[in-house]
gemmi code that builds the backbone of each chain (N, CA, C; Angstrom):
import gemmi

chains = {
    "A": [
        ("UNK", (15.468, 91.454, -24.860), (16.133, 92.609, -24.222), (15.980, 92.513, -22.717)),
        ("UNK", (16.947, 92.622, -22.030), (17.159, 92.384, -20.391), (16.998, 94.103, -19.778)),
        ("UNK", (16.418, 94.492, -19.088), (15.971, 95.695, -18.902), (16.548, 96.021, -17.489)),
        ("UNK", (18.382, 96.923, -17.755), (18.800, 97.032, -16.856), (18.581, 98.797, -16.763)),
        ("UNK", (19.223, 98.907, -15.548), (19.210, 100.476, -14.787), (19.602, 101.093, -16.249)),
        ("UNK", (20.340, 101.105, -16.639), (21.375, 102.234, -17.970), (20.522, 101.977, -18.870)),
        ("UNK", (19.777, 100.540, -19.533), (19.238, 100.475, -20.717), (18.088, 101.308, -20.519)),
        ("UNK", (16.851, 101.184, -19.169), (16.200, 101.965, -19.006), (16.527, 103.800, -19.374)),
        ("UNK", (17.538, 103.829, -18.404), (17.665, 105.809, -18.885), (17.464, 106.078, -20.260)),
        ("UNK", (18.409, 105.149, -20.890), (18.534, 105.071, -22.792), (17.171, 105.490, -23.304)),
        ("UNK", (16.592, 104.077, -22.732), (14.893, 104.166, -23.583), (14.567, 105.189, -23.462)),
        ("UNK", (14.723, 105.787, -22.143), (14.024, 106.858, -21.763), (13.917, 108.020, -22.300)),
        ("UNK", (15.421, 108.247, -22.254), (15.566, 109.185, -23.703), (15.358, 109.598, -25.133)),
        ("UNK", (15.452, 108.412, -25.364), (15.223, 108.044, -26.829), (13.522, 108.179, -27.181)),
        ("UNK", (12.963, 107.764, -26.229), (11.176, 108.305, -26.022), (10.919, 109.519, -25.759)),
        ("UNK", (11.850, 110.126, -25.303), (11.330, 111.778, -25.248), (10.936, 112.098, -26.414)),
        ("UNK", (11.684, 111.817, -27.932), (11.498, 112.109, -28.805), (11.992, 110.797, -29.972)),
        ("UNK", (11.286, 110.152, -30.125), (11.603, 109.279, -30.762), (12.022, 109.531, -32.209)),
        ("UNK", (11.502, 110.354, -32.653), (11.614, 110.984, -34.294), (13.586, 111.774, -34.191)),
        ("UNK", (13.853, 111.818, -32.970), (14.979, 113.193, -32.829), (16.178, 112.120, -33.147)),
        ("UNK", (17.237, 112.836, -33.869), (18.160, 111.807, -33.729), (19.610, 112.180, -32.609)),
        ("UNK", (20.167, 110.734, -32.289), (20.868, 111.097, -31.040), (22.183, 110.710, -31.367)),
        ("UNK", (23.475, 111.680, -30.784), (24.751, 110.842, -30.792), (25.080, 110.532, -29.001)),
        ("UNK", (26.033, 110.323, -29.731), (26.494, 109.390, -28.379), (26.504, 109.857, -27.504)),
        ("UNK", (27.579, 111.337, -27.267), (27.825, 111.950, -26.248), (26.199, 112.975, -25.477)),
        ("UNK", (25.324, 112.551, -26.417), (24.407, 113.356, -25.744), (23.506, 112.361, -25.162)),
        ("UNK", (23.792, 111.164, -25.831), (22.531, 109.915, -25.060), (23.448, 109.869, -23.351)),
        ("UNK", (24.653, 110.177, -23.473), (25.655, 110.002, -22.008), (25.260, 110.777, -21.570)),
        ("UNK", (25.212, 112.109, -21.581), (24.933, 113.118, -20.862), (23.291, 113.115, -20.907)),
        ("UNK", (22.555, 112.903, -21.128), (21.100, 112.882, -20.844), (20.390, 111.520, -20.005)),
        ("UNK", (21.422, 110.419, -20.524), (21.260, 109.410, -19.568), (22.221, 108.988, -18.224)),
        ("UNK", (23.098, 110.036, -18.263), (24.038, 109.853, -17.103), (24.834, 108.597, -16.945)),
        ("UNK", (25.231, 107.505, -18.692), (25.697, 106.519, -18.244), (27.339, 107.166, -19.019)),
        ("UNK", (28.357, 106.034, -18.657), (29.638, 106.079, -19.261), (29.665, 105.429, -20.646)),
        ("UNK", (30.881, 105.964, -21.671), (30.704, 105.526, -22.696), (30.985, 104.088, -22.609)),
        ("UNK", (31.892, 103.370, -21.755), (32.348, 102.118, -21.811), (31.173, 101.177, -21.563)),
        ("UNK", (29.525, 101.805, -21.087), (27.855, 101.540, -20.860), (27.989, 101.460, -22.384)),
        ("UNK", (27.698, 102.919, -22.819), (26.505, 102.696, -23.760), (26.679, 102.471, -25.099)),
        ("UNK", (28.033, 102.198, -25.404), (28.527, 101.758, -26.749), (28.337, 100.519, -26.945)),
        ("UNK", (28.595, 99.737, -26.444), (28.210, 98.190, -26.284), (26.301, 98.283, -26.318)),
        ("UNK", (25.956, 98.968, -25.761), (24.889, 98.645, -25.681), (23.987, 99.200, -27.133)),
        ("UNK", (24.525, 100.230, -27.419), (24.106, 100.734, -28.268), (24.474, 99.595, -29.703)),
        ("UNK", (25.169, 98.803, -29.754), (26.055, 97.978, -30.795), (24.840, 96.754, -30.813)),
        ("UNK", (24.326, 96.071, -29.601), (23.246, 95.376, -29.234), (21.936, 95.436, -29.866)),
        ("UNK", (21.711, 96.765, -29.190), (20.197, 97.296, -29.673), (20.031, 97.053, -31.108)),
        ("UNK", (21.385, 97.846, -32.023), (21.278, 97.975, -33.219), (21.391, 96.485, -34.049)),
        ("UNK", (22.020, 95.538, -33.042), (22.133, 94.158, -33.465), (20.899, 93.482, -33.590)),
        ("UNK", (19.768, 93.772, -32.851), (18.600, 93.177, -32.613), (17.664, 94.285, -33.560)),
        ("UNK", (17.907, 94.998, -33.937), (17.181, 95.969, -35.332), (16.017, 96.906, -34.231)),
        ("UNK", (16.781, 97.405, -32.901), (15.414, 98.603, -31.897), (15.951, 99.213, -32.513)),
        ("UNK", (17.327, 99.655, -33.005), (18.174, 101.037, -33.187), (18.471, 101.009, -34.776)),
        ("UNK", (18.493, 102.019, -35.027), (18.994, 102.651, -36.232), (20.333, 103.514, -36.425)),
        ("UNK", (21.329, 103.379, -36.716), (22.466, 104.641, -36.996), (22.673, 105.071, -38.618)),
        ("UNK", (22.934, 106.262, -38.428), (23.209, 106.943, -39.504), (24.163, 108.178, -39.707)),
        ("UNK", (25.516, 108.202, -40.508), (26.636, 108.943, -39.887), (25.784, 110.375, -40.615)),
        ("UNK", (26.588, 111.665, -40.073), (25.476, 112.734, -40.031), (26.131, 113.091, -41.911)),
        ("UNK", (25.611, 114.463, -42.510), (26.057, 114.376, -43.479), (26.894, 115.472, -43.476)),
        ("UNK", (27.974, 115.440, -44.475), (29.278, 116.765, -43.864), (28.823, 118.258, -44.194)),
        ("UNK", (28.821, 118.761, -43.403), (28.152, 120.391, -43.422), (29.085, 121.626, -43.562)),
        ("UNK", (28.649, 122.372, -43.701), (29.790, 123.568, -44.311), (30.388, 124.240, -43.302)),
        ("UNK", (29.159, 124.308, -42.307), (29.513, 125.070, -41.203), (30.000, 124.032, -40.065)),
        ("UNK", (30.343, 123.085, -40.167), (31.060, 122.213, -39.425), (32.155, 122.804, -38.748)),
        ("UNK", (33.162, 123.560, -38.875), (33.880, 124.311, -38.568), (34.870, 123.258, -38.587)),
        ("UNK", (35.122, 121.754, -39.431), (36.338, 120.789, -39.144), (36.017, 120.003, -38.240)),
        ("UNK", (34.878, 119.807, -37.677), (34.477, 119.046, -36.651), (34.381, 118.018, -37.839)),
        ("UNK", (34.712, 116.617, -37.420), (34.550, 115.154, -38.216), (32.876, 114.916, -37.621)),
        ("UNK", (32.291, 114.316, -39.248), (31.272, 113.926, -38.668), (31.024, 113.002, -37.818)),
        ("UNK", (29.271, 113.274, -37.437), (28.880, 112.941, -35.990), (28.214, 110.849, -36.462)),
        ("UNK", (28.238, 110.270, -35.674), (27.523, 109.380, -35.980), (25.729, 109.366, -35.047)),
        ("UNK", (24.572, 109.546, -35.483), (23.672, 109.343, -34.630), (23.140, 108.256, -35.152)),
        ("UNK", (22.165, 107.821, -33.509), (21.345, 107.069, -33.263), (19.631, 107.219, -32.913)),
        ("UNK", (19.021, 106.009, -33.969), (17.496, 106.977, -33.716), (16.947, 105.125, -33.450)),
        ("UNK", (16.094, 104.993, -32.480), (14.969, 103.527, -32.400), (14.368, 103.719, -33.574)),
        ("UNK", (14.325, 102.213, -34.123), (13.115, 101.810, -35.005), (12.104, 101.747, -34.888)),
        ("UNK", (10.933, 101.545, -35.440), (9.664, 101.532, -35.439), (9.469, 100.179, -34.289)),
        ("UNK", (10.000, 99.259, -34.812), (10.274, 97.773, -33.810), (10.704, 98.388, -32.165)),
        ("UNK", (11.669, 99.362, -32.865), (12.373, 99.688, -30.866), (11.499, 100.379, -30.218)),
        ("UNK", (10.869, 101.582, -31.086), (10.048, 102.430, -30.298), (8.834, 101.116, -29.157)),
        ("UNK", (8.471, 100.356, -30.304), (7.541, 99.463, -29.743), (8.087, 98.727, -28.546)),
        ("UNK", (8.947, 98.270, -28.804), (9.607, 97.777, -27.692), (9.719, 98.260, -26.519)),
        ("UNK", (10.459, 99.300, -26.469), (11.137, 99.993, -25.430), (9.906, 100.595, -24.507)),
        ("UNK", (8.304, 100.684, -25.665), (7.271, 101.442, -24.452), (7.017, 100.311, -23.779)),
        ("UNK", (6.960, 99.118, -24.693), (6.563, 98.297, -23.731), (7.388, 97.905, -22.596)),
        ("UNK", (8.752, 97.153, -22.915), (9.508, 97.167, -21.733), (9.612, 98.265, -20.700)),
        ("UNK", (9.358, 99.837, -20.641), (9.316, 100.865, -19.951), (7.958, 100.703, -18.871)),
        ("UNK", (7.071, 100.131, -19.882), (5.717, 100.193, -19.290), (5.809, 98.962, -18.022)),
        ("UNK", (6.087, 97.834, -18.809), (6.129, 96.652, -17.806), (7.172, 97.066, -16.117)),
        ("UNK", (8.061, 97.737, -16.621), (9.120, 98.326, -15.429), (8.285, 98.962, -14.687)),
        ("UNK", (7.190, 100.253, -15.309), (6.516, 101.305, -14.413), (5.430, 99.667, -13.579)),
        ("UNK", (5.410, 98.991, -13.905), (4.499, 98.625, -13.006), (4.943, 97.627, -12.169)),
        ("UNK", (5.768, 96.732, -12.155), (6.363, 96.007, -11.205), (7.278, 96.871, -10.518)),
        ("UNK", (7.662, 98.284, -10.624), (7.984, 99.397, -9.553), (7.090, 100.024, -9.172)),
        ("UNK", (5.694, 99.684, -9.036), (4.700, 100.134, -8.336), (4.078, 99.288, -7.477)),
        ("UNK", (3.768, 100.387, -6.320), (3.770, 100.133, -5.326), (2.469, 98.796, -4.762)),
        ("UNK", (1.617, 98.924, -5.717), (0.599, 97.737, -5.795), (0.370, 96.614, -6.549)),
        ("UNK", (2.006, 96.585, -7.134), (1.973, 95.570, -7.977), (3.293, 94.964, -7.099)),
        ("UNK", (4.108, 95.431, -6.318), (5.011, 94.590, -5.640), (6.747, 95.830, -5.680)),
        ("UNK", (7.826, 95.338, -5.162), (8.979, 95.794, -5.743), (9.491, 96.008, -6.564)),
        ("UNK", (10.034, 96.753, -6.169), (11.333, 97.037, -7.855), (11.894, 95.345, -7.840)),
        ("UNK", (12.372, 95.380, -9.556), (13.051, 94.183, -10.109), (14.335, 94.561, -9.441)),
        ("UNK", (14.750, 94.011, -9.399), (16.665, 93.521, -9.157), (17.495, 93.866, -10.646)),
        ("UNK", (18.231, 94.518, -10.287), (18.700, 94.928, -12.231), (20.055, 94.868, -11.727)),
        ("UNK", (20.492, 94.878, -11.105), (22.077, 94.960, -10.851), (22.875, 95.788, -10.156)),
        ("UNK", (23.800, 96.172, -10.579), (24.732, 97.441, -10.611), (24.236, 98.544, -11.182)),
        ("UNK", (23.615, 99.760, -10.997), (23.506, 100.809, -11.183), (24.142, 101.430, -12.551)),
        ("UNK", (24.249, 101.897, -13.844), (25.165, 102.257, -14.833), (26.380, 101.390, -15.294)),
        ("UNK", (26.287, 99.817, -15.092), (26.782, 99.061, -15.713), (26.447, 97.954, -16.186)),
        ("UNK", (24.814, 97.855, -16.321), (24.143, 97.428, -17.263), (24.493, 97.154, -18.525)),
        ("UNK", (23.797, 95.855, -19.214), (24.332, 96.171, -21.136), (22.951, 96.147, -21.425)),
        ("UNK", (22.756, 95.711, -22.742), (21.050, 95.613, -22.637), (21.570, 93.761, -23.604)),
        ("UNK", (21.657, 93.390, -22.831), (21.952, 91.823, -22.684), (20.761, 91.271, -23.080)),
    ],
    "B": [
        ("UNK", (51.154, 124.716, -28.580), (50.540, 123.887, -28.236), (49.175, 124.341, -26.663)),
        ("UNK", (47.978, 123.759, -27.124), (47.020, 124.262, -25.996), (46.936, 123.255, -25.291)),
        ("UNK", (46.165, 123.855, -24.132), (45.775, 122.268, -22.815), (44.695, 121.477, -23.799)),
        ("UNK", (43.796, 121.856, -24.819), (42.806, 121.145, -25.736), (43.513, 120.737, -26.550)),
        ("UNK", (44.462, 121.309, -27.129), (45.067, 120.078, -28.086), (45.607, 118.919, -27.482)),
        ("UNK", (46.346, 119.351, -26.597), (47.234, 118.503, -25.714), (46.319, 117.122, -24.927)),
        ("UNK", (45.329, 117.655, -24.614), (43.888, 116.384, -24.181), (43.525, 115.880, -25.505)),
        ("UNK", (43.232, 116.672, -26.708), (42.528, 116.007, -27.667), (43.623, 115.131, -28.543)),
        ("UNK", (44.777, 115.073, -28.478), (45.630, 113.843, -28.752), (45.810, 112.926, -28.279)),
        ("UNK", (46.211, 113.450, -26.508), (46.048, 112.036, -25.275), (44.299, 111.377, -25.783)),
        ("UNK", (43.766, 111.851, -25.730), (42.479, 111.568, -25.828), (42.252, 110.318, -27.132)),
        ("UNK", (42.617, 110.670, -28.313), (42.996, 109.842, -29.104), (43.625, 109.038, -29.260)),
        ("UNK", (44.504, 109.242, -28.797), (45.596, 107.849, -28.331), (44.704, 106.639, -27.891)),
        ("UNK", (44.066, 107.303, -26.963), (43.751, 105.999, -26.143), (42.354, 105.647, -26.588)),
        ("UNK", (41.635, 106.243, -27.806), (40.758, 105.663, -27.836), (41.609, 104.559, -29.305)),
        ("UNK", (42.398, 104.847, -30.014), (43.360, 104.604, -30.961), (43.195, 102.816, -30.752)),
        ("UNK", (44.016, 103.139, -29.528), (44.412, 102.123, -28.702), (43.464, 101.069, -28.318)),
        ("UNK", (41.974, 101.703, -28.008), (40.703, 100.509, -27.587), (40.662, 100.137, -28.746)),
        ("UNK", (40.628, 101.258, -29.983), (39.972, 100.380, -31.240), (41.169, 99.033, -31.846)),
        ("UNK", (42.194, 99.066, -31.274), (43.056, 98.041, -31.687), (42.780, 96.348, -31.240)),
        ("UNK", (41.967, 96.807, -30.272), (40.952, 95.562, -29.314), (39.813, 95.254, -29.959)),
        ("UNK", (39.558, 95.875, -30.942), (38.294, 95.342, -31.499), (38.292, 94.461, -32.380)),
        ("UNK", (37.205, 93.730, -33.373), (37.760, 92.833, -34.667), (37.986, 94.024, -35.624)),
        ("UNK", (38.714, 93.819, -36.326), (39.419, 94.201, -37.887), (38.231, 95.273, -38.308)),
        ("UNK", (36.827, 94.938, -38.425), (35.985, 94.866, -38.833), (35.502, 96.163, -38.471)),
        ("UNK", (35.611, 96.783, -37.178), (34.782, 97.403, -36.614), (35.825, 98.532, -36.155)),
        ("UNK", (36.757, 98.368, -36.517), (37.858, 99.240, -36.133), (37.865, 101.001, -36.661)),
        ("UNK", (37.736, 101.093, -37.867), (37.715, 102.813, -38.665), (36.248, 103.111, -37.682)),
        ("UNK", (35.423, 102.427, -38.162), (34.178, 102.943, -37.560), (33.815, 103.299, -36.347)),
        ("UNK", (34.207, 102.493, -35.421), (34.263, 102.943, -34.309), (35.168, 104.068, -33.732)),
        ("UNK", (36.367, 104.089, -34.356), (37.171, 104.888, -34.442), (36.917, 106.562, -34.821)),
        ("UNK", (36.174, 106.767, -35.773), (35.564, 107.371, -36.648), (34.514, 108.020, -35.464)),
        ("UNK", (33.649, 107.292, -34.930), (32.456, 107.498, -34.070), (33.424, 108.644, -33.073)),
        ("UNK", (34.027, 107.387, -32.446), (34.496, 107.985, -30.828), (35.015, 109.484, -31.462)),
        ("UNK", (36.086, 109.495, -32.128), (37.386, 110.526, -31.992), (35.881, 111.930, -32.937)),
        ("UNK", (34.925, 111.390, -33.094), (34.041, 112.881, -33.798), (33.028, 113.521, -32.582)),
        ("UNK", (33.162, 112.629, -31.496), (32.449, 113.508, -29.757), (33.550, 113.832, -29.306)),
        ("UNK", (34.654, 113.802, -29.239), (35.609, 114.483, -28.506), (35.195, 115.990, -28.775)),
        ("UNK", (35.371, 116.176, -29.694), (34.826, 118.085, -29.458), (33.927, 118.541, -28.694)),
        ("UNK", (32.844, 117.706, -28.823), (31.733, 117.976, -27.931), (32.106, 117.797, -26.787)),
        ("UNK", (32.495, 117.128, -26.253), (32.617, 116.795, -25.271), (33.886, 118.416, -24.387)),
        ("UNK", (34.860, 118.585, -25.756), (36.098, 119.187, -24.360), (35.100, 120.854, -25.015)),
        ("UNK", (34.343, 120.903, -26.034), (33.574, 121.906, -26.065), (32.155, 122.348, -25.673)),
        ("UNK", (31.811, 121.305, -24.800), (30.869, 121.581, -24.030), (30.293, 122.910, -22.904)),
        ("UNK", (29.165, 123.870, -23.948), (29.704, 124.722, -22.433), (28.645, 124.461, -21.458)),
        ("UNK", (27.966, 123.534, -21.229), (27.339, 123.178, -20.462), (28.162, 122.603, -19.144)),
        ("UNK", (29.520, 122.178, -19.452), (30.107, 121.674, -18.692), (30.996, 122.915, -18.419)),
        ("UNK", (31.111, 123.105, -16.987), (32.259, 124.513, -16.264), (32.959, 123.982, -14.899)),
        ("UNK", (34.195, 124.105, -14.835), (34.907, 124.534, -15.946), (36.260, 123.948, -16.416)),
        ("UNK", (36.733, 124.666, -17.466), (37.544, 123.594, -18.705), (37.787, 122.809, -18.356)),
        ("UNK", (38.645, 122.790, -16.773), (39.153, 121.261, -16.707), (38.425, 119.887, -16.321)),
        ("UNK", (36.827, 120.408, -16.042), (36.496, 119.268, -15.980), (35.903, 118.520, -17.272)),
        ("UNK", (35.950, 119.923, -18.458), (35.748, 118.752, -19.740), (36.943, 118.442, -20.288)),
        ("UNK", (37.952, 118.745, -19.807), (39.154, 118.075, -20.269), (39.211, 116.644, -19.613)),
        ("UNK", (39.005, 116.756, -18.052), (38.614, 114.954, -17.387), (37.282, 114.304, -18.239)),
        ("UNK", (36.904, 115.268, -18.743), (35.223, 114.409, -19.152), (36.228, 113.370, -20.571)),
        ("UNK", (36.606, 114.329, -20.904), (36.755, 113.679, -22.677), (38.039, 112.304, -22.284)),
        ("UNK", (38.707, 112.934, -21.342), (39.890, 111.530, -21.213), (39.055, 110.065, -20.823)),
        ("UNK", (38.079, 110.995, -19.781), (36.941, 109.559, -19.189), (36.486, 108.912, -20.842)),
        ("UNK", (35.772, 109.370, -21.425), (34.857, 109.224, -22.251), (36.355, 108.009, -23.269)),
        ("UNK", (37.356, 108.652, -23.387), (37.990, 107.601, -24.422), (38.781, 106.727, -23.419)),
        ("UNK", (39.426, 106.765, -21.942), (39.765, 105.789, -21.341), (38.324, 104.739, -21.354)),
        ("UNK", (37.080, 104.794, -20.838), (36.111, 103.913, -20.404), (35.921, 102.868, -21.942)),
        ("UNK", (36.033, 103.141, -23.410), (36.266, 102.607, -24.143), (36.547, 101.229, -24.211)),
        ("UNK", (37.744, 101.505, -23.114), (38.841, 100.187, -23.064), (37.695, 98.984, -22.118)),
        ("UNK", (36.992, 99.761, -21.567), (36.040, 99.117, -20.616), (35.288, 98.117, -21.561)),
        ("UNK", (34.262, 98.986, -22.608), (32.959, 98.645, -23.230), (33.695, 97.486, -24.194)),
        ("UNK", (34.951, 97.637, -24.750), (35.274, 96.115, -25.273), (35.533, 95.312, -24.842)),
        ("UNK", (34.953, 94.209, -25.367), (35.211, 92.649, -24.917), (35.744, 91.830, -26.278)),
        ("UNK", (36.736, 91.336, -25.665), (37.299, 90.038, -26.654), (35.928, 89.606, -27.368)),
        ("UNK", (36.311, 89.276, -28.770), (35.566, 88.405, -29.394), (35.588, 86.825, -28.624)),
        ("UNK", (34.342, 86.450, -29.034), (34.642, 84.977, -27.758), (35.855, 84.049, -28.386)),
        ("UNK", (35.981, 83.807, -29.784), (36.859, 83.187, -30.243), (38.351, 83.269, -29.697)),
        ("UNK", (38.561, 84.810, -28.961), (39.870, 85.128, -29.034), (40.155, 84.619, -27.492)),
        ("UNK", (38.588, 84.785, -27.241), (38.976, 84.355, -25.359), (39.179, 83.244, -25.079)),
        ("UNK", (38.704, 82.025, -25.958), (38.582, 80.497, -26.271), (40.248, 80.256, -26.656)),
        ("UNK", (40.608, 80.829, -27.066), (42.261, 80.866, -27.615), (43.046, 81.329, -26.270)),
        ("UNK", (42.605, 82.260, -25.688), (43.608, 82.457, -24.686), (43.397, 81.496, -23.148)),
        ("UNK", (42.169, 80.788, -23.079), (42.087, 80.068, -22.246), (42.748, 78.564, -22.925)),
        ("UNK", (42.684, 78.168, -24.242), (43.557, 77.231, -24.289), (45.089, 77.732, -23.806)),
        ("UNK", (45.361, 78.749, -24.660), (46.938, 78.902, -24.102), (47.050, 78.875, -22.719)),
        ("UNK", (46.209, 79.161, -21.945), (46.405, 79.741, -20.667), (46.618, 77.952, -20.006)),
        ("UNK", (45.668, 77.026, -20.187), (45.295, 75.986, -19.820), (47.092, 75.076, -20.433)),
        ("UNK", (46.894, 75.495, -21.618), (48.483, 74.734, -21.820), (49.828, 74.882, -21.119)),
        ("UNK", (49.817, 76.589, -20.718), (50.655, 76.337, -19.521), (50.930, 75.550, -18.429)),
        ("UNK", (49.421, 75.782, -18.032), (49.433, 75.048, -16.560), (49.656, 73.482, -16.662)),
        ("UNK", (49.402, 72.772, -17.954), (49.583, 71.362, -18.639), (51.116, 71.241, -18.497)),
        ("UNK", (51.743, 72.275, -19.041), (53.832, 72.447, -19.668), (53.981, 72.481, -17.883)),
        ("UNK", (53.445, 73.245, -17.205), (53.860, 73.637, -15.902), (54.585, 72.456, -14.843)),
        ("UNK", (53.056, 71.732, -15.222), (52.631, 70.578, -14.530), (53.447, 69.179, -14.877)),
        ("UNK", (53.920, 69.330, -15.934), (54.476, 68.232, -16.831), (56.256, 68.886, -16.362)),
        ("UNK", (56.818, 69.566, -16.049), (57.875, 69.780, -15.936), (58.174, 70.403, -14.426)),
        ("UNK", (57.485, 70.226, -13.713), (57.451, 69.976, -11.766), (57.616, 68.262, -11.739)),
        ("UNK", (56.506, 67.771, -12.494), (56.482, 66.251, -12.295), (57.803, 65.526, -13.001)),
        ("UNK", (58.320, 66.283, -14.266), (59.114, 65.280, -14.423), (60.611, 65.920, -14.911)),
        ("UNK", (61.156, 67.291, -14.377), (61.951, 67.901, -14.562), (63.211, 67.612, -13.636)),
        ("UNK", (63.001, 66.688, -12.745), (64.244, 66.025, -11.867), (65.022, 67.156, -11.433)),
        ("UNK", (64.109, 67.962, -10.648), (64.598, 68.810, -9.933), (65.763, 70.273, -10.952)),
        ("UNK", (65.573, 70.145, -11.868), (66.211, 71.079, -12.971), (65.919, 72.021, -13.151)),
        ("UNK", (65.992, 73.095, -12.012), (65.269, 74.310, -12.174), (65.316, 75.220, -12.983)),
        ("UNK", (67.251, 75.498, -13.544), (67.774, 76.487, -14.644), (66.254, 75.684, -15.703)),
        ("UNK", (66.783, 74.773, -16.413), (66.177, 74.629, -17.575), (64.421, 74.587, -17.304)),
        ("UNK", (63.777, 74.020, -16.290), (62.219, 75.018, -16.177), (61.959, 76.624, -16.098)),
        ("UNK", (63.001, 77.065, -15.387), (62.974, 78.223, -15.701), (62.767, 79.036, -17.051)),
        ("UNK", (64.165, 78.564, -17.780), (64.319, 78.734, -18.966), (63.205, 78.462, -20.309)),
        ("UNK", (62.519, 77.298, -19.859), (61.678, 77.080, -20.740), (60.495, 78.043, -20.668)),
        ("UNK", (60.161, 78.138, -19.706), (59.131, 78.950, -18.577), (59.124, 80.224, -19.327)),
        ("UNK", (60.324, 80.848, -19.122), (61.075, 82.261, -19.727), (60.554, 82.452, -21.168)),
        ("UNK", (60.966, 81.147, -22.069), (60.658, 81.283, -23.452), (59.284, 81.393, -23.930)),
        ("UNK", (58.619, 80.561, -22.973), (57.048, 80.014, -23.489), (56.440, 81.707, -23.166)),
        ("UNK", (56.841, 82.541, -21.943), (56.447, 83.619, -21.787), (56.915, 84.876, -22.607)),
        ("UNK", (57.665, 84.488, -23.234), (58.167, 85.571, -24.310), (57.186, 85.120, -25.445)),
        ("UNK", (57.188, 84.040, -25.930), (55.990, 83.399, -26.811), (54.770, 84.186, -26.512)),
        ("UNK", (54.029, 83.663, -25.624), (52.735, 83.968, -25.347), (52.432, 85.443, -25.391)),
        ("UNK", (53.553, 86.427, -24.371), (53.219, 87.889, -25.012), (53.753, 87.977, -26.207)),
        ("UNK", (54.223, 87.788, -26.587), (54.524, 88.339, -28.446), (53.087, 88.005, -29.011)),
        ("UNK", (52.671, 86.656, -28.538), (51.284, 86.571, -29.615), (50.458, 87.428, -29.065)),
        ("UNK", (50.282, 87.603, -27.840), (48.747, 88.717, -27.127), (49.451, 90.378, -27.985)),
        ("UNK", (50.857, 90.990, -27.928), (50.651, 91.868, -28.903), (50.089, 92.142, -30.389)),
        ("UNK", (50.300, 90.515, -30.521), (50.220, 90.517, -32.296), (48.273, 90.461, -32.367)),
        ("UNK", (47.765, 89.575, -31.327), (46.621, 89.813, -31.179), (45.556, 91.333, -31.129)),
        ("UNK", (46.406, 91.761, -30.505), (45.963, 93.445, -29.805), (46.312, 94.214, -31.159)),
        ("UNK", (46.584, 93.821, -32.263), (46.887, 94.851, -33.329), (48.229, 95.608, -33.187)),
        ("UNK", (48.995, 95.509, -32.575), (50.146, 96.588, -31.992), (51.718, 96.133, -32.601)),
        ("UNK", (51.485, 95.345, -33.151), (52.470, 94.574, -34.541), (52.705, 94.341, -35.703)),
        ("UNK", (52.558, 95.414, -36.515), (52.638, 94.938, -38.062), (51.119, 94.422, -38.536)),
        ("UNK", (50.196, 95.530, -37.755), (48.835, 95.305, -37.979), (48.358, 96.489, -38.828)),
        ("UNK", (48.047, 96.238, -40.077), (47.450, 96.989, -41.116), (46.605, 97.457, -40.950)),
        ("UNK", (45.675, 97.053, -39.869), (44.614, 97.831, -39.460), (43.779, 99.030, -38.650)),
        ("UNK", (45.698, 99.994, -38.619), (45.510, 100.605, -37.654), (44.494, 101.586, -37.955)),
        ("UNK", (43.607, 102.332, -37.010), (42.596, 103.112, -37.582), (42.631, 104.281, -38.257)),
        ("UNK", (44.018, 104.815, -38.069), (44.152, 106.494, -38.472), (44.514, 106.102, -39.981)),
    ],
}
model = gemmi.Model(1)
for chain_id, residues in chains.items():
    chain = gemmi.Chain(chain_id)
    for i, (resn, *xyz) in enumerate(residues, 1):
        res = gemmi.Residue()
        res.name, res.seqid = resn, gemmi.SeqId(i, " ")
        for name, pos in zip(("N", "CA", "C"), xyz):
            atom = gemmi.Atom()
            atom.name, atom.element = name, gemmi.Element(name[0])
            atom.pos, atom.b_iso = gemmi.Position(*pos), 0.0
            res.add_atom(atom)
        chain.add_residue(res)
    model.add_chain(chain)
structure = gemmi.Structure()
structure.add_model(model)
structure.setup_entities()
């Protein structure tokens, strides 16, 4: 996993609550990336077995809304992602040297 | 007809449209995914007001078109075609004796060729796989 600007927010999120499950439009809006980011990326993660999806189940009170598809890290991703998070907090600290070079800002994949 | 219906069709369209870019494979599903946040999205009331979740949700299914990428196979195919042009190109400057109608003409055909196949590629032809 290549640990760009967008994949970071992701993790980030997804660690707030790792147990919570997430759809799409709320991993965008909590991570501030575009969907044309985090679908691909999200397709990745789940390719490499960090991510889990599961479409939601149809509810009564749905009001006709089509179900949702969410996304939750695996036991493997959770592990992952602290670690890659962790390794980031410290080569962006200030006594361990500069920030890494990640790219473009929100057009990251997790490559 | 409302300004939300009226976005939440444009809206579909075009995500319709990305999923026709995808493989065969991945097409309902993704399809399925995208077009079930559109609500959220133009019903957001976190977001004020309407019209900027009406821009949110068009963003959200235009950027789509972004997050796909050709399968590599398909890109390997269009760089041969692409490369065979410039081969036909090259081969009929060098030895077309100055015959421009008929390079033209050929030129003309090979380009009617080539987009007919990039539609038939894109799903947008007698492709069974459309998502709806």
């Amino acid at each position: 996993v290549k640990l760009t600007n967008a994949l970071e927010r992701v993790l980030r999120v997804f660690l707030e609550d790792p147990q919570a499950d997430r759809y799409g439009y709320d991993l965008m809006k909590a991570a501030k990336i575009a969907s044309g980011t985090l679908y691909p990326m999200l397709a990745r993660l789940q390719d490499e077995g960090l991510v889990n999806s599961a479409w939601e189940a149809p509810r009564p009170d749905a009001d006709g809304r089509p179900p949702r598809k969410y996304y939750r890290l695996t036991g493997e991703g959770v592990r992952v992602a602290r670690l890659e998070l962790a390794q980031a907090s410290l080569e962006s600290s200030p006594a361990t040297g500069s920030r890494r070079a990640t790219g473009r800002p929100a057009t990251g994949s997790a490559q | 007809v409302t300004l939300s219906s009226l976005i939440l069709g444009l809206a579909e369209r075009m995500i319709r449209l990305a999923c026709l870019r995808l493989p065969e494979a991945d097409r309902d599903e993704r399809y399925r995914e995208w077009i079930a946040e559109l609500p959220a999205i133009l019903y957001d009331s976190d977001v004020r007001p309407a019209p900027r979740r009406a821009l949110r949700a068009l963003l959200f299914a235009a950027d789509q078109h972004r997050g796909i990428r050709l399968p590599r196979a398909t890109v390997s195919r269009f760089l041969d075609i692409g490369a065979g042009f410039v081969a036909t190109f090259n081969l009929l400057v060098a030895f077309g004796g100055g015959n421009e109608v008929l390079l033209i003409a050929i030129l003309g055909l090979l380009s009617v060729v080539f987009t007919s196949w990039q539609f038939k590629m894109s799903g947008r032809w007698g492709n069974k796989a459309d998502p709806r």
